[in-house]
mmJSON file of the N, C-alpha and C atoms, coordinates in Angstrom:
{"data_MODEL":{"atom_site":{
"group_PDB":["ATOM","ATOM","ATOM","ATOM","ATOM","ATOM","ATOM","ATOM","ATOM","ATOM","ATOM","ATOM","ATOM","ATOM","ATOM","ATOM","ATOM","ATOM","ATOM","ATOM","ATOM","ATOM","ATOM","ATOM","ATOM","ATOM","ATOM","ATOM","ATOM","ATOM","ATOM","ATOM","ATOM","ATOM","ATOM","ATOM","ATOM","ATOM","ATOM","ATOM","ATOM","ATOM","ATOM","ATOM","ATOM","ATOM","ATOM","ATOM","ATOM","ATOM","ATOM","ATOM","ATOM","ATOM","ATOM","ATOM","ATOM","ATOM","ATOM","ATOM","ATOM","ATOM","ATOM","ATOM","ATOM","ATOM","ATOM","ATOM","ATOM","ATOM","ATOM","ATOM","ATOM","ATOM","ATOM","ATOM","ATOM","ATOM","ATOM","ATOM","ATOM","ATOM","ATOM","ATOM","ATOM","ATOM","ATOM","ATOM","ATOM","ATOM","ATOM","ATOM","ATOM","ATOM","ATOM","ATOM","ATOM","ATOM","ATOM","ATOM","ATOM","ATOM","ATOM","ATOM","ATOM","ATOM","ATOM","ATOM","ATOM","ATOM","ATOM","ATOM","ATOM","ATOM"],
"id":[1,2,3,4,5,6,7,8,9,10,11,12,13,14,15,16,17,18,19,20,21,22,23,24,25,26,27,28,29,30,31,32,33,34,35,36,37,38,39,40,41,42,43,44,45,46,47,48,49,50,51,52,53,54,55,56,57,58,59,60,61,62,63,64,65,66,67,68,69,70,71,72,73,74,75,76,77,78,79,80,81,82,83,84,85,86,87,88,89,90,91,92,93,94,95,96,97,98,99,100,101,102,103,104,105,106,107,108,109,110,111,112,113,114],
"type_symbol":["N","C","C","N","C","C","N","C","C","N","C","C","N","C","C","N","C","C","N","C","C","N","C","C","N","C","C","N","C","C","N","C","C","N","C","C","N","C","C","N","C","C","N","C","C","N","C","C","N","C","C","N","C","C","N","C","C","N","C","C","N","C","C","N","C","C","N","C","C","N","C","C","N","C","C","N","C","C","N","C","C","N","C","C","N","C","C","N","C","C","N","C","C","N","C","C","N","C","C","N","C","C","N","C","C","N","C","C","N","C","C","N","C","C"],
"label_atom_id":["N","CA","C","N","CA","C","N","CA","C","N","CA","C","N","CA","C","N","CA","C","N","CA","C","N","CA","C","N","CA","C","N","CA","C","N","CA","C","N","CA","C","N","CA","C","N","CA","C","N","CA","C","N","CA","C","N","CA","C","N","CA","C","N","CA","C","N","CA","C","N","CA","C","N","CA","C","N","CA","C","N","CA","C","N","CA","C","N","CA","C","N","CA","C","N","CA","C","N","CA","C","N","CA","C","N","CA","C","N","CA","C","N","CA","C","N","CA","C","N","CA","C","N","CA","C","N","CA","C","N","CA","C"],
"label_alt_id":[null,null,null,null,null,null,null,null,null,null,null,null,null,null,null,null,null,null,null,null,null,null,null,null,null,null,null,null,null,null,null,null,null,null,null,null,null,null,null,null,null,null,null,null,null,null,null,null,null,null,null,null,null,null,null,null,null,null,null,null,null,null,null,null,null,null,null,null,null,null,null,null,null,null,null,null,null,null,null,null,null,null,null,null,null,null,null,null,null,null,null,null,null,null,null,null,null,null,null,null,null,null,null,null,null,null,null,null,null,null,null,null,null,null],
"label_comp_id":["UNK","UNK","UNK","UNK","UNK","UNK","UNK","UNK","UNK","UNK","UNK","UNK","UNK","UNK","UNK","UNK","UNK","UNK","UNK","UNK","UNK","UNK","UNK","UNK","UNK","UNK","UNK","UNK","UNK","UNK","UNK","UNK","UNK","UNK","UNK","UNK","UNK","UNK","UNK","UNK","UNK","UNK","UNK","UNK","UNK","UNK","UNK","UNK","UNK","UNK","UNK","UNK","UNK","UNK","UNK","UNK","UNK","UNK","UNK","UNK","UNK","UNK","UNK","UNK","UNK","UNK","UNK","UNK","UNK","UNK","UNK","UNK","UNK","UNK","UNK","UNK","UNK","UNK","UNK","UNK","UNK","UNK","UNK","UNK","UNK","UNK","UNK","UNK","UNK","UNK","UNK","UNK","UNK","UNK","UNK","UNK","UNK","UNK","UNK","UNK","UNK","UNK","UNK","UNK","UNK","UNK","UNK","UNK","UNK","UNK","UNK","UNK","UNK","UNK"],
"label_asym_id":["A","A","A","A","A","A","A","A","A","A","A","A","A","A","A","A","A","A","A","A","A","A","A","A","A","A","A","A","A","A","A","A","A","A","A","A","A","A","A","A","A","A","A","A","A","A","A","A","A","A","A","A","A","A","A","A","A","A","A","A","A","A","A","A","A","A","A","A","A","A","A","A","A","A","A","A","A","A","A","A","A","A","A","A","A","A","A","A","A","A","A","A","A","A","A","A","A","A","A","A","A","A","A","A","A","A","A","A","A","A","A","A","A","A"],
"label_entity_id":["1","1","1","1","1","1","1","1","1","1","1","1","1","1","1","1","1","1","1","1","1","1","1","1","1","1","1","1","1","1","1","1","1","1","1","1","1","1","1","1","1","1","1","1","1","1","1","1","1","1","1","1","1","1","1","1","1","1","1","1","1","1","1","1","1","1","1","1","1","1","1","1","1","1","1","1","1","1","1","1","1","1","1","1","1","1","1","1","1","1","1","1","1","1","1","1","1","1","1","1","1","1","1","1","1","1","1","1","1","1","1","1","1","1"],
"label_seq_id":[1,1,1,2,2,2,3,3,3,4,4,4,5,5,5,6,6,6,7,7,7,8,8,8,9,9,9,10,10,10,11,11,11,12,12,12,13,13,13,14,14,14,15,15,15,16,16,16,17,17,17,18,18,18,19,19,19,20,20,20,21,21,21,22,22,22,23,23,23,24,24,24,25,25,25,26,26,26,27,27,27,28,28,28,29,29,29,30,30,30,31,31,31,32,32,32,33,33,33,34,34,34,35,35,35,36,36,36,37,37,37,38,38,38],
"pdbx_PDB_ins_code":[null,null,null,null,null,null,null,null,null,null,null,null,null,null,null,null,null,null,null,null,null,null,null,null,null,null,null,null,null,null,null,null,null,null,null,null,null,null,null,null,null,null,null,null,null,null,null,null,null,null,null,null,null,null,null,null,null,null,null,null,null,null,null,null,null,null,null,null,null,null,null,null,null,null,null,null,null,null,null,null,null,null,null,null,null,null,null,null,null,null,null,null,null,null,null,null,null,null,null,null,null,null,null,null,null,null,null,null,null,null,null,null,null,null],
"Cartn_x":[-8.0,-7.064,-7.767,-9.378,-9.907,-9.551,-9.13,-9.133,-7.978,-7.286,-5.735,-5.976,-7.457,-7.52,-6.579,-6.291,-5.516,-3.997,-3.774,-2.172,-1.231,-2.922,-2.429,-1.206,-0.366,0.153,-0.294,-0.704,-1.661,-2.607,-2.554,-4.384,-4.736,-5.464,-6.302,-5.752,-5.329,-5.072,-3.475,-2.453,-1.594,-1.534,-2.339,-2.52,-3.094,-3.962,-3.833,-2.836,-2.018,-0.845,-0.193,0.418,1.037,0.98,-0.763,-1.359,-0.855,-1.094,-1.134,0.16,1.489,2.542,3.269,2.752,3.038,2.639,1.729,1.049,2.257,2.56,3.338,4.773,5.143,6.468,7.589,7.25,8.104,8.569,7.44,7.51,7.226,7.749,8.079,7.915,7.636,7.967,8.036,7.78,7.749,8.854,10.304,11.223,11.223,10.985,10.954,10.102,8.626,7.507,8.188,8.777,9.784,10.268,11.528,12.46,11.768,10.333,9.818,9.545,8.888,8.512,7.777,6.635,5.529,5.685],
"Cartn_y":[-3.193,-2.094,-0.946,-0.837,0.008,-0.026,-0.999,-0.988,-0.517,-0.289,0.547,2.114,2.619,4.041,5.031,5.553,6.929,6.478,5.216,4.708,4.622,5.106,4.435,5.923,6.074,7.027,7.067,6.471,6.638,7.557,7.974,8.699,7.682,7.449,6.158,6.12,7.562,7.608,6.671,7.185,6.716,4.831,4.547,3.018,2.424,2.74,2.508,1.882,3.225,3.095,1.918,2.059,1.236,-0.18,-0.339,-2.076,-2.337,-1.513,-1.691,-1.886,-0.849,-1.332,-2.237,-3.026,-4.065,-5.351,-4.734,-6.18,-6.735,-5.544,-5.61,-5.643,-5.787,-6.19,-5.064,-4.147,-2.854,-2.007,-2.297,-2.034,-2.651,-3.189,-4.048,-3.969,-2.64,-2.389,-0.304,-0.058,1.234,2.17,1.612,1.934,2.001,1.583,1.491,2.542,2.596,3.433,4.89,4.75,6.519,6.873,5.681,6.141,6.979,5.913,6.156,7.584,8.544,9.665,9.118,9.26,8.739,10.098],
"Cartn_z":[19.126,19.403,20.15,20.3,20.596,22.233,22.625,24.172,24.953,23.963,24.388,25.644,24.838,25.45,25.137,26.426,26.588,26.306,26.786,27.12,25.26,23.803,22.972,22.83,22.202,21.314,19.633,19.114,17.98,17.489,16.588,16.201,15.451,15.511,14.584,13.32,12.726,11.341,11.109,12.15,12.16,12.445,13.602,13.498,12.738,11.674,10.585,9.731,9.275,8.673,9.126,10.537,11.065,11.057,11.01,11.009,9.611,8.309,7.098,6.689,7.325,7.192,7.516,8.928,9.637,8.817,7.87,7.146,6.04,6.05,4.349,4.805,6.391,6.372,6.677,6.39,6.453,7.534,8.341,9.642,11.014,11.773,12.855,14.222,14.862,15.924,16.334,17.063,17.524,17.213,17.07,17.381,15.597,14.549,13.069,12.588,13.55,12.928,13.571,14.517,14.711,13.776,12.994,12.538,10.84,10.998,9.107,8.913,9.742,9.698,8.764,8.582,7.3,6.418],
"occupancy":[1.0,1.0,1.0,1.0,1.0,1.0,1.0,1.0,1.0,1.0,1.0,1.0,1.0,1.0,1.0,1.0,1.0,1.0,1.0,1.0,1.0,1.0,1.0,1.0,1.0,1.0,1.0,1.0,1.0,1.0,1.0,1.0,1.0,1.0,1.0,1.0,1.0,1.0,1.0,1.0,1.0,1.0,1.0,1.0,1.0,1.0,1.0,1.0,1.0,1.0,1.0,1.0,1.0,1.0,1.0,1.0,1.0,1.0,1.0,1.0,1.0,1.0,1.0,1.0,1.0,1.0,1.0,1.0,1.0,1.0,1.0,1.0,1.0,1.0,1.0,1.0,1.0,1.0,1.0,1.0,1.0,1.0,1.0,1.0,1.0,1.0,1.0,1.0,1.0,1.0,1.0,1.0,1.0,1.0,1.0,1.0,1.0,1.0,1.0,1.0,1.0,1.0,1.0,1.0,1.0,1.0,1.0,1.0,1.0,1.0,1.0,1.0,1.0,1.0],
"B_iso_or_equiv":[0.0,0.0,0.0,0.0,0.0,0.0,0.0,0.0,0.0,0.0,0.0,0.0,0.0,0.0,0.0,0.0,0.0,0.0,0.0,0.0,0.0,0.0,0.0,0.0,0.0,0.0,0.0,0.0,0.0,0.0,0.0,0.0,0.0,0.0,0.0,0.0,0.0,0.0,0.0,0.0,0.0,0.0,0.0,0.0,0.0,0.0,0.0,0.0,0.0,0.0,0.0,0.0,0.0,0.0,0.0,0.0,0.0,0.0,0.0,0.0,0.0,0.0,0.0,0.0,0.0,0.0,0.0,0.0,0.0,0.0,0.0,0.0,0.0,0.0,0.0,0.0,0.0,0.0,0.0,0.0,0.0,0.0,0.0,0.0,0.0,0.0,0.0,0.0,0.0,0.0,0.0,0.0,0.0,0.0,0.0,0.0,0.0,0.0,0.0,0.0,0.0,0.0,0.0,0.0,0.0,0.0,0.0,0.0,0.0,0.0,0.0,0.0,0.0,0.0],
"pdbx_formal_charge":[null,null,null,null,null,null,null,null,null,null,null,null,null,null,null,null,null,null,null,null,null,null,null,null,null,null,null,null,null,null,null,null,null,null,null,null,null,null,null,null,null,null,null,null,null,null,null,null,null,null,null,null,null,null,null,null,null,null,null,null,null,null,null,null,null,null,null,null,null,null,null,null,null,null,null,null,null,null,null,null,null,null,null,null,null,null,null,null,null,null,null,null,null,null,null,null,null,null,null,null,null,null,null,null,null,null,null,null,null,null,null,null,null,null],
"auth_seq_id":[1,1,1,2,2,2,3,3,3,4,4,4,5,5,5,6,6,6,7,7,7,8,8,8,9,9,9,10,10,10,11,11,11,12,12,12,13,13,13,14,14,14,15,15,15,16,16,16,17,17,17,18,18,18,19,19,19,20,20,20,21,21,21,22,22,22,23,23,23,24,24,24,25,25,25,26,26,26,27,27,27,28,28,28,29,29,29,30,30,30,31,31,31,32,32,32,33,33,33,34,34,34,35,35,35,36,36,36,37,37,37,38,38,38],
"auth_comp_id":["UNK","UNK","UNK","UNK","UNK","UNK","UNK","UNK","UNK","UNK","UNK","UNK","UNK","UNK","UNK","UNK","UNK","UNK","UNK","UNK","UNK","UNK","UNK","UNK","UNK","UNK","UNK","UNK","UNK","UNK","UNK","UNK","UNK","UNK","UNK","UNK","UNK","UNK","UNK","UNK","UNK","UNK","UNK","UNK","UNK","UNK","UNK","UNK","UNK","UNK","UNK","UNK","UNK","UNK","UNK","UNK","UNK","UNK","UNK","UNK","UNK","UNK","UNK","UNK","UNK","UNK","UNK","UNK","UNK","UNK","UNK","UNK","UNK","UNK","UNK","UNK","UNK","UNK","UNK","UNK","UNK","UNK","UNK","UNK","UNK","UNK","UNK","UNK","UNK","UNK","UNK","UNK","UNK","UNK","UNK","UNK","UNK","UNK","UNK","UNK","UNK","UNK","UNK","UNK","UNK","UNK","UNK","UNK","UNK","UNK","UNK","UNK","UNK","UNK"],
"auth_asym_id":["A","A","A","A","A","A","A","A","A","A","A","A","A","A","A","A","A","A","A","A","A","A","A","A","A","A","A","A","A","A","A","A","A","A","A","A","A","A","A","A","A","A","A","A","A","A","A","A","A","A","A","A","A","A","A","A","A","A","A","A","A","A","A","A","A","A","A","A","A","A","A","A","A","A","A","A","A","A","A","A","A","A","A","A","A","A","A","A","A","A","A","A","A","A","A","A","A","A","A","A","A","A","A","A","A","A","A","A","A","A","A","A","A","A"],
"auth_atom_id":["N","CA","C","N","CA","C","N","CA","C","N","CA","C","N","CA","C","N","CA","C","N","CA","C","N","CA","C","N","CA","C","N","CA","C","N","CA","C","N","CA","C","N","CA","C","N","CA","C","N","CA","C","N","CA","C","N","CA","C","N","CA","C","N","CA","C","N","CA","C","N","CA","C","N","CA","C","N","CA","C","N","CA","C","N","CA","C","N","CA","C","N","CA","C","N","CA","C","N","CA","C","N","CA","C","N","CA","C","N","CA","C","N","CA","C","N","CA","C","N","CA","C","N","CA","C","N","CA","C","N","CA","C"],
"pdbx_PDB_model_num":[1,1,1,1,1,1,1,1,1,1,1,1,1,1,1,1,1,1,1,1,1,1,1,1,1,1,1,1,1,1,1,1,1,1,1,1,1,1,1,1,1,1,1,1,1,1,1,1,1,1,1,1,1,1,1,1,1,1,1,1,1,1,1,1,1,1,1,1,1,1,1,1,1,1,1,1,1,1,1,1,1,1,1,1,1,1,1,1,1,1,1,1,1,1,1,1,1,1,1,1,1,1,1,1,1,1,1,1,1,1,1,1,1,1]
}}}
């Protein structure tokens, strides 16, 4: 994921989350991780 660069919208902290929530099913897609507001 490190190779994304500038293009990512992420802070690391958040892709995190995101990988971790993606693991567990909950979240799917860009348009889901908007709607979650963490």
């Amino acid at each position: 994921m490190k190779d994304i660069g500038n293009s990512s919208i992420f802070t690391e902290e958040e892709e995190e989350l995101f990988l971790l929530r993606n693991k567990q099913g909950k979240i799917v897609g860009i348009k889901d991780l908007k709607q979650a507001n963490f």
